[in-house]
Biopython code that builds the backbone (N, CA, C, O; Angstrom):
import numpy as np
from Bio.PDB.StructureBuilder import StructureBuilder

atoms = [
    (1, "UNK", "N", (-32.012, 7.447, -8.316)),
    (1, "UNK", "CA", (-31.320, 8.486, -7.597)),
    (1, "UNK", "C", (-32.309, 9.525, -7.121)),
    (1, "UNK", "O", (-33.387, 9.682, -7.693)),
    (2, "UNK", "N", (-32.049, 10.021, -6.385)),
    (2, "UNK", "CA", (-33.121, 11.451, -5.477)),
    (2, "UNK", "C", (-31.939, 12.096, -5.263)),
    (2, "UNK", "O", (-30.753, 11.770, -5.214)),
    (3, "UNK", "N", (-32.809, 13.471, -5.106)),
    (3, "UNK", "CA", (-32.106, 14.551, -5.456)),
    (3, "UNK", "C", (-32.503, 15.689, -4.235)),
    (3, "UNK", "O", (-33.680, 16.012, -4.072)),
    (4, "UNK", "N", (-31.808, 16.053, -3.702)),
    (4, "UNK", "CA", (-32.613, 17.115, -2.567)),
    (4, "UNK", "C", (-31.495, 18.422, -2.759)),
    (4, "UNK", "O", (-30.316, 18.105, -2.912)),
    (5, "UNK", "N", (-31.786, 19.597, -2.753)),
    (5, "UNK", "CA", (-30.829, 20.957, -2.566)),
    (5, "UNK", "C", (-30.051, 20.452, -3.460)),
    (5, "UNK", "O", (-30.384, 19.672, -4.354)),
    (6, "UNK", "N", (-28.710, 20.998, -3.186)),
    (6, "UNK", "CA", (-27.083, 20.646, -3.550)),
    (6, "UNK", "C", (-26.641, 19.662, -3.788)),
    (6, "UNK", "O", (-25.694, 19.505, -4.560)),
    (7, "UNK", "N", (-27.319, 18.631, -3.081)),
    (7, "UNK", "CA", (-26.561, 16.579, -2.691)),
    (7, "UNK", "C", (-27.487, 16.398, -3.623)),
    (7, "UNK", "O", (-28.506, 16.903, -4.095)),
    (8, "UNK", "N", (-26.533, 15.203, -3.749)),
    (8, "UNK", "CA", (-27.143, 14.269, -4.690)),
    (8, "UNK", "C", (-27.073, 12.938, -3.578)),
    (8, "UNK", "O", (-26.063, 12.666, -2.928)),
    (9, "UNK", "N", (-28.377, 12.173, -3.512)),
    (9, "UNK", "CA", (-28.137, 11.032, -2.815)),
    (9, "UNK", "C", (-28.442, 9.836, -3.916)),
    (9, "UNK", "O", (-29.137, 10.065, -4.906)),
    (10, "UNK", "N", (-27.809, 8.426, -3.632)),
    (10, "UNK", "CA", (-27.588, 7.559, -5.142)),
    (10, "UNK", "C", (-28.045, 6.317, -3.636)),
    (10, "UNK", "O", (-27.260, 5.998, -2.743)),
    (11, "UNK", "N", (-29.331, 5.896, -3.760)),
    (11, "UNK", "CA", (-29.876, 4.850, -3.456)),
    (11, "UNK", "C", (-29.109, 3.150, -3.835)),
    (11, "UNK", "O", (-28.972, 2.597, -4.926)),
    (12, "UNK", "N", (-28.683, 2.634, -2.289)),
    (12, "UNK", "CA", (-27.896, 1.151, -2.106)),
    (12, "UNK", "C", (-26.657, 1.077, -2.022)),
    (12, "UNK", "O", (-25.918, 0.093, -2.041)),
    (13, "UNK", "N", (-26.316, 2.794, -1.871)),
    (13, "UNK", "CA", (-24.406, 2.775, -2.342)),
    (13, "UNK", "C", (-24.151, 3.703, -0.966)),
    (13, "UNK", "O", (-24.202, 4.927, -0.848)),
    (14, "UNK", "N", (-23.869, 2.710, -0.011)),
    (14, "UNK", "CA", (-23.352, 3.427, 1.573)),
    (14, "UNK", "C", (-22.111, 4.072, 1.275)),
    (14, "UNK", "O", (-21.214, 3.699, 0.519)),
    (15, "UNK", "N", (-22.202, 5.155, 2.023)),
    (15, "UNK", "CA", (-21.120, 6.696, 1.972)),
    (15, "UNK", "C", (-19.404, 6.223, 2.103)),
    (15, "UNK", "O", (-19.282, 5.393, 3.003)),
    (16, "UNK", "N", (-18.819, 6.371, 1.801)),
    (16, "UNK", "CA", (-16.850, 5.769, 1.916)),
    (16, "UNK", "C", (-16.347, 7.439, 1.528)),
    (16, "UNK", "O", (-16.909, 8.510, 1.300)),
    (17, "UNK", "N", (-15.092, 6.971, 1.604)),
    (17, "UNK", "CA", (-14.480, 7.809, 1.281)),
    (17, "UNK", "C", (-13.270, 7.034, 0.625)),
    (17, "UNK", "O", (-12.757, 6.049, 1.156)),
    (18, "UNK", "N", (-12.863, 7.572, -0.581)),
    (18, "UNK", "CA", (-11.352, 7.231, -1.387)),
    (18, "UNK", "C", (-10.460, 8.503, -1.507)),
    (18, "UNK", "O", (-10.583, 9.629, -1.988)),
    (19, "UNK", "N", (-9.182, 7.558, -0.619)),
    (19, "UNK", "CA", (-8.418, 8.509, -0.867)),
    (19, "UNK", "C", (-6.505, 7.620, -1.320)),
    (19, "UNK", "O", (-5.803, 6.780, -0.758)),
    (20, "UNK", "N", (-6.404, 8.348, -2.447)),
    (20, "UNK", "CA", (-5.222, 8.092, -3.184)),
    (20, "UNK", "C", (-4.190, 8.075, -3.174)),
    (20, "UNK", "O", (-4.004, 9.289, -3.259)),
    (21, "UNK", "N", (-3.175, 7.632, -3.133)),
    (21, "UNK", "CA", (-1.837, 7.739, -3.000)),
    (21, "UNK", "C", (-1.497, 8.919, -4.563)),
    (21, "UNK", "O", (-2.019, 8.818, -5.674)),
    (22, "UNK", "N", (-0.501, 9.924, -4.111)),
    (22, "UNK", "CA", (-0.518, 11.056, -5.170)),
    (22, "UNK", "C", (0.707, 9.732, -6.258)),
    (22, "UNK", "O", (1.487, 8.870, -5.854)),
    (23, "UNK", "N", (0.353, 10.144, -7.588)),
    (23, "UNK", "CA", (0.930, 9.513, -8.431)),
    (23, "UNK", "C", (1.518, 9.701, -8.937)),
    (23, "UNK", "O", (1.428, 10.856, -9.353)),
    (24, "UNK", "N", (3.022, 8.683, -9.606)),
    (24, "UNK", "CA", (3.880, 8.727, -10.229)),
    (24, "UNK", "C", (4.247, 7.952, -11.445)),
    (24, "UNK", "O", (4.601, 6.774, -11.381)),
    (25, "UNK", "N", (4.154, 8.663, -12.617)),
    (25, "UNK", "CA", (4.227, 7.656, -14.013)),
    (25, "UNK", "C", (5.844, 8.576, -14.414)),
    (25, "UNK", "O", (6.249, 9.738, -14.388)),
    (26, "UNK", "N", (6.497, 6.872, -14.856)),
    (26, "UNK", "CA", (7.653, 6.816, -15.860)),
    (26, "UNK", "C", (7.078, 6.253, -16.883)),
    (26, "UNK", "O", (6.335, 5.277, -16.987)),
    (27, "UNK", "N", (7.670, 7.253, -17.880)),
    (27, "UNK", "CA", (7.166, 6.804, -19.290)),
    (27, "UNK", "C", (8.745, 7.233, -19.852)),
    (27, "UNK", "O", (9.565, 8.096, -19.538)),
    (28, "UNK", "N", (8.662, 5.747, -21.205)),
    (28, "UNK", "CA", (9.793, 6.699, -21.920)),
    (28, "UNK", "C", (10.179, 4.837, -22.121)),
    (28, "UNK", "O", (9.860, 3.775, -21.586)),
    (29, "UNK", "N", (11.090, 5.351, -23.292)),
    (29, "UNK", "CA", (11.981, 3.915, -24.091)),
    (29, "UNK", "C", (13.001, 3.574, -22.512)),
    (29, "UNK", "O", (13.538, 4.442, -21.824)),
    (30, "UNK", "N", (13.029, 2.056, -22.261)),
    (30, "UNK", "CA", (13.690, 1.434, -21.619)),
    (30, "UNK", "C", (13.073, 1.311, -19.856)),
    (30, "UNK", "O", (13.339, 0.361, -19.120)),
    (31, "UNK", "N", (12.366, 2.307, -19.529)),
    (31, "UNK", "CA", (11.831, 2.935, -18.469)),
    (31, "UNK", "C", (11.334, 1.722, -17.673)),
    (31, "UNK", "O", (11.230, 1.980, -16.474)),
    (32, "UNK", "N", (10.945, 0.265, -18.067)),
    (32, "UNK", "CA", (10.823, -0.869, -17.082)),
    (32, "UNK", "C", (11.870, -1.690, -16.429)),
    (32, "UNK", "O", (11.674, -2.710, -15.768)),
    (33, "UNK", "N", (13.139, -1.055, -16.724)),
    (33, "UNK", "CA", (13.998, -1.561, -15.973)),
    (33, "UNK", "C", (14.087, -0.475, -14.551)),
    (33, "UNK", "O", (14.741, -0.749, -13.544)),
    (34, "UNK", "N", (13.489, 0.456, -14.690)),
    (34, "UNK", "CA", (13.526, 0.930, -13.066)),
    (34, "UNK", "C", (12.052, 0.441, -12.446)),
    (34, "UNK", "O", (11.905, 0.602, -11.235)),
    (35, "UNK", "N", (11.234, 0.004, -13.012)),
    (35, "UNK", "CA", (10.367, -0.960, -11.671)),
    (35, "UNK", "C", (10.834, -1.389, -10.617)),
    (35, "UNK", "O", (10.814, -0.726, -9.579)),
    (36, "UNK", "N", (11.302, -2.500, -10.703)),
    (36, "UNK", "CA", (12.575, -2.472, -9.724)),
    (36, "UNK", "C", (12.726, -1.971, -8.262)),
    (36, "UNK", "O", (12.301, -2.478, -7.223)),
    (37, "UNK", "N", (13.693, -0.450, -8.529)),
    (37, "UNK", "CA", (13.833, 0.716, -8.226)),
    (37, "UNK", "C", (13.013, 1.254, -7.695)),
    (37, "UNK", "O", (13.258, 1.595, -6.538)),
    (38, "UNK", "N", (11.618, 1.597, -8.295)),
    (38, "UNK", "CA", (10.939, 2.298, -7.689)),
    (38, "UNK", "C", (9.961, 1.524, -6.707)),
    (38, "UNK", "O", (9.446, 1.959, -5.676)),
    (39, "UNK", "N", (9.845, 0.376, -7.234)),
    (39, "UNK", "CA", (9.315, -0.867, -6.074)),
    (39, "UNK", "C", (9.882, -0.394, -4.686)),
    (39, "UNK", "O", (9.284, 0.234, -3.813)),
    (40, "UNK", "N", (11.030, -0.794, -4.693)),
    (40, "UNK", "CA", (11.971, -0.833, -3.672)),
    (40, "UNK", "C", (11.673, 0.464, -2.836)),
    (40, "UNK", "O", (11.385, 0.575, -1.645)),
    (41, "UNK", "N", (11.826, 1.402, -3.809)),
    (41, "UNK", "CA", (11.745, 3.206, -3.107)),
    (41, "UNK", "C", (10.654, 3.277, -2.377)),
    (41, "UNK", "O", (10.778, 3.717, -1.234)),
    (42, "UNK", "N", (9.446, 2.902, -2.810)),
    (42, "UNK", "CA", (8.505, 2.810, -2.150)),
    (42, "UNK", "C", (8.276, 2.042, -1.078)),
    (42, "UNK", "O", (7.508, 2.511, -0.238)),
    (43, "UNK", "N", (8.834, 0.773, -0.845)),
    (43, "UNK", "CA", (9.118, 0.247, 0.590)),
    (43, "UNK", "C", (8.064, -1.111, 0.071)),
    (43, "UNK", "O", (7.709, -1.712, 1.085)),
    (44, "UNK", "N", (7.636, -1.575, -0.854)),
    (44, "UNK", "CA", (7.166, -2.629, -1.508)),
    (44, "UNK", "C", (7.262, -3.822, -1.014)),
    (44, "UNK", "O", (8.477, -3.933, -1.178)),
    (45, "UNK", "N", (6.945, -4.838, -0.525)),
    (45, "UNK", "CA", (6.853, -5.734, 0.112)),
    (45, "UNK", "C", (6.071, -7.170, -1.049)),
    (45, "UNK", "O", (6.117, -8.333, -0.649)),
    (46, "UNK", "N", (5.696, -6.968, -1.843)),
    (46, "UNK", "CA", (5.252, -7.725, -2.376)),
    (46, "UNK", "C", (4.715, -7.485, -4.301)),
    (46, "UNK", "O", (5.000, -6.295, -4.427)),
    (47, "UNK", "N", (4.380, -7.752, -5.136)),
    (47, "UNK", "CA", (4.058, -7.081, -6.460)),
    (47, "UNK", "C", (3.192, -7.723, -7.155)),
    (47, "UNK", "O", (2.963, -8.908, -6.913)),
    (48, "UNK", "N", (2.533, -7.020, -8.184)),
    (48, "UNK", "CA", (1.489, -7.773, -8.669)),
    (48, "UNK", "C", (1.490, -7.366, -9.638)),
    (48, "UNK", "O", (1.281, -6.160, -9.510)),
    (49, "UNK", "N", (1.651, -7.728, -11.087)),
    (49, "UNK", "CA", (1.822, -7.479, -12.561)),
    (49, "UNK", "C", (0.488, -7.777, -13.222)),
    (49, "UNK", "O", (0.078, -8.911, -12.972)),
    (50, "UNK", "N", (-0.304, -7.026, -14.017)),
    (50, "UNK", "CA", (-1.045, -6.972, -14.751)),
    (50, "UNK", "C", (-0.890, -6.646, -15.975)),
    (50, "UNK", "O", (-0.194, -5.653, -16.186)),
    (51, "UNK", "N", (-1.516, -7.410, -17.203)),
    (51, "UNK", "CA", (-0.888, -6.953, -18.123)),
    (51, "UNK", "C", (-1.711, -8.073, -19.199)),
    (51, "UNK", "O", (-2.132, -9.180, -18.862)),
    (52, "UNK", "N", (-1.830, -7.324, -20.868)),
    (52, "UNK", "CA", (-2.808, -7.787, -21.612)),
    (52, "UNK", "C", (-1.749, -9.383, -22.015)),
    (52, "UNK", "O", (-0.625, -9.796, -21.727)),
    (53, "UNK", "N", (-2.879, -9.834, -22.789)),
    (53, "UNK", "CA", (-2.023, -11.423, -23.629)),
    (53, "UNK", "C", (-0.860, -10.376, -24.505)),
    (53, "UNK", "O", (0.283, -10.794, -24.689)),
    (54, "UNK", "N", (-1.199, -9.274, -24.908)),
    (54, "UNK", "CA", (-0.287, -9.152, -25.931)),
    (54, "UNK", "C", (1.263, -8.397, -24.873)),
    (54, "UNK", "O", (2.363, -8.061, -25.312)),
    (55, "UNK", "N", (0.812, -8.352, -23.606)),
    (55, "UNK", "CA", (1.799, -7.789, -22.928)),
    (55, "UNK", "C", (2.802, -8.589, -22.175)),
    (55, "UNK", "O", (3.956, -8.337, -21.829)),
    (56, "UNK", "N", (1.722, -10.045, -21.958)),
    (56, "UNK", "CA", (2.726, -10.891, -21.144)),
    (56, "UNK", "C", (3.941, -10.846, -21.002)),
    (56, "UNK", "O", (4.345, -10.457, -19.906)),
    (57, "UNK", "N", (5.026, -11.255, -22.138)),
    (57, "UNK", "CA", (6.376, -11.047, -22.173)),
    (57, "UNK", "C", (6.795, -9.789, -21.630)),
    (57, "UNK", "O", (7.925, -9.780, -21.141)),
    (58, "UNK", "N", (6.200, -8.833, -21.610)),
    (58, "UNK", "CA", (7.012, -7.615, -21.060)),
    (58, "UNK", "C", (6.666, -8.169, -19.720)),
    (58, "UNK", "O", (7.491, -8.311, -18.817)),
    (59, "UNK", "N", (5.701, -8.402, -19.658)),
    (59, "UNK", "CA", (5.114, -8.625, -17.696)),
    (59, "UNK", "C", (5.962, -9.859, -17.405)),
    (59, "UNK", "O", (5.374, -10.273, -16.406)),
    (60, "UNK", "N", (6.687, -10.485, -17.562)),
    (60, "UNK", "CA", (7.387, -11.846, -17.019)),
    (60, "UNK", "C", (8.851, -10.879, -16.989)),
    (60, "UNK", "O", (9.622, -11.072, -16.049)),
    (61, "UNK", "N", (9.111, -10.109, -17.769)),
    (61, "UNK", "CA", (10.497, -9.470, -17.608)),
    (61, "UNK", "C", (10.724, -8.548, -16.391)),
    (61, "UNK", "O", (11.666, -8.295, -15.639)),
    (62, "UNK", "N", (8.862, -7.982, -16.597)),
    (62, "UNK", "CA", (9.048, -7.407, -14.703)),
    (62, "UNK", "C", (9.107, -7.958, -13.775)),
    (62, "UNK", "O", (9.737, -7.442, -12.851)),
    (63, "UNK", "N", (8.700, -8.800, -13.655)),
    (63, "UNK", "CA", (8.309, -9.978, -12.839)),
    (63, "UNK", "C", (9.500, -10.633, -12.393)),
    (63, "UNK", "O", (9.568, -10.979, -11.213)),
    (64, "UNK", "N", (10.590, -10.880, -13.298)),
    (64, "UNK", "CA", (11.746, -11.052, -13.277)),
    (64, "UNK", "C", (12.798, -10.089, -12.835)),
    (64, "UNK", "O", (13.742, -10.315, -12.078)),
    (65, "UNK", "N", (12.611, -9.447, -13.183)),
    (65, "UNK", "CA", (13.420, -7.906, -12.469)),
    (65, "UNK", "C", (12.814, -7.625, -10.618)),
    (65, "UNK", "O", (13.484, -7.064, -9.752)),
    (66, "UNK", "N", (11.729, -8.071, -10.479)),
    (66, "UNK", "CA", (11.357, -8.077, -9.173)),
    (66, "UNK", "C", (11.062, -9.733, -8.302)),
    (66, "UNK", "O", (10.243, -10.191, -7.504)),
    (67, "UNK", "N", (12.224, -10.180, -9.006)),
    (67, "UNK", "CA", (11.992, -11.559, -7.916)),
    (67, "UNK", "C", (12.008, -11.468, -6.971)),
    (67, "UNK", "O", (11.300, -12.252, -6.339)),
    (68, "UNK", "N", (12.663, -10.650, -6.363)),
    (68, "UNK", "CA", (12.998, -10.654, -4.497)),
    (68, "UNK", "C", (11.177, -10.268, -3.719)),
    (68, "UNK", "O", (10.847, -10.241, -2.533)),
    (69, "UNK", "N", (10.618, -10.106, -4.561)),
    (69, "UNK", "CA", (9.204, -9.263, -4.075)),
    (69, "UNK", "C", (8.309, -10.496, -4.491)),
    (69, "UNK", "O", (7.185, -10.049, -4.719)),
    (70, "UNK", "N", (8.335, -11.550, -4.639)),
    (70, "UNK", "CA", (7.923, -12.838, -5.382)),
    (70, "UNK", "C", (6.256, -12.137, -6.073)),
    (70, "UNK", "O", (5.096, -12.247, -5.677)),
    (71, "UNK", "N", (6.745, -11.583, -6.983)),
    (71, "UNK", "CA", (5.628, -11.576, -7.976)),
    (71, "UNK", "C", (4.200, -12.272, -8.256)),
    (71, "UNK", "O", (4.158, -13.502, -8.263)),
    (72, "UNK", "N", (3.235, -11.652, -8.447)),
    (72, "UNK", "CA", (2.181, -12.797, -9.096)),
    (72, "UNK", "C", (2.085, -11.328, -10.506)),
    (72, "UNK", "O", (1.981, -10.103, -10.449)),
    (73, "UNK", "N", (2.216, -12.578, -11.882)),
    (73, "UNK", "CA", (1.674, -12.149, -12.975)),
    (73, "UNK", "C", (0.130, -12.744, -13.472)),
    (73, "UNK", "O", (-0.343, -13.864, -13.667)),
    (74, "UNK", "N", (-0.350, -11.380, -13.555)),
    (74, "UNK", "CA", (-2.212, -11.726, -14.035)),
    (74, "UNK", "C", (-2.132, -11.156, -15.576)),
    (74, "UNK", "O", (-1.873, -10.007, -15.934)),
    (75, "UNK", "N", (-2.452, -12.380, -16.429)),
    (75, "UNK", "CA", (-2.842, -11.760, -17.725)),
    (75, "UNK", "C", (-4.344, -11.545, -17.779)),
    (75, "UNK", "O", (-5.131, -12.486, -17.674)),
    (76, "UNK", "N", (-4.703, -10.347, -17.936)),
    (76, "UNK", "CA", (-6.029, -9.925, -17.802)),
    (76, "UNK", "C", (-6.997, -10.450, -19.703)),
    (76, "UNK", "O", (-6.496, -10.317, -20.820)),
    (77, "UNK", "N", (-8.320, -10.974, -19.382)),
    (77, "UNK", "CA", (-9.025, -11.299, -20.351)),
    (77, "UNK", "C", (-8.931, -10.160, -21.196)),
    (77, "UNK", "O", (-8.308, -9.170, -20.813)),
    (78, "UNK", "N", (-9.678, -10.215, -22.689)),
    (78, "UNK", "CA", (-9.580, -9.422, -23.751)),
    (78, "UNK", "C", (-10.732, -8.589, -22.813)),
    (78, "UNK", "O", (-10.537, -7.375, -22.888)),
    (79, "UNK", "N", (-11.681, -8.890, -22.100)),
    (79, "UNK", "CA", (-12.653, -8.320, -22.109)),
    (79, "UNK", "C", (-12.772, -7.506, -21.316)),
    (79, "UNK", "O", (-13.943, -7.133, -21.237)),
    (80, "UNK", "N", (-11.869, -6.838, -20.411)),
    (80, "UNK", "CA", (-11.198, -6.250, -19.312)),
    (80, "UNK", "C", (-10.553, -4.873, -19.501)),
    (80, "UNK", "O", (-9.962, -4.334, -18.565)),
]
sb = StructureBuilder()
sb.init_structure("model")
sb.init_model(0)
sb.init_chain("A")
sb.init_seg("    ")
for serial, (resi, resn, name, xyz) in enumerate(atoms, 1):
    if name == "N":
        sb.init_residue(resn, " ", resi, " ")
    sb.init_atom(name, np.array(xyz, "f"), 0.0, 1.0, " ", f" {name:<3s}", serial, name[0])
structure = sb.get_structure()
C-alpha cells in the first residue's frame, strides 16, 4: 500500500463504488413464515437460500414457502 496526504492508495485493486440497498431484518420466534411476504413486497423475481448443514431443514421450509419464485437452496461448507 502507498500512502500520499489524506488517501490511501491500495496497489491492484481498481476504484468501484458499493452501494447498498438500506436494510431490513425480521427477527423473532416464527418470523420465516413472512419470507414469503416480504419476497413478494420487494418485487422478487427469483430466490436463493443459503444456509449451514445444520440449517438445511429450515432452508427447504423456505424454499417451500417460496415455490412460486423457484428457489435454489445452497448449503454452504463448514468452512464458509
Amino acid at each position: 500500500m502507498a500512502s500520499w496526504g489524506k488517501a490511501l492508495a491500495v496497489t491492484g485493486i481498481s476504484p468501484f463504488a458499493y452501494v447498498s440497498n438500506p436494510a431490513r431484518v425480521l427477527f423473532g420466534s416464527g418470523r420465516v413464515r413472512e419470507v414469503a411476504p416480504e419476497l413478494e413486497r420487494l418485487g422478487c423475481r427469483r430466490a436463493f437460500v443459503v444456509c449451514t448443514a445444520d440449517q438445511k431443514d429450515l432452508a427447504l421450509r423456505v424454499a417451500l414457502d417460496c415455490a412460486e419464485l423457484a428457489p435454489v437452496v445452497w448449503t454452504a461448507p463448514r468452512w464458509i
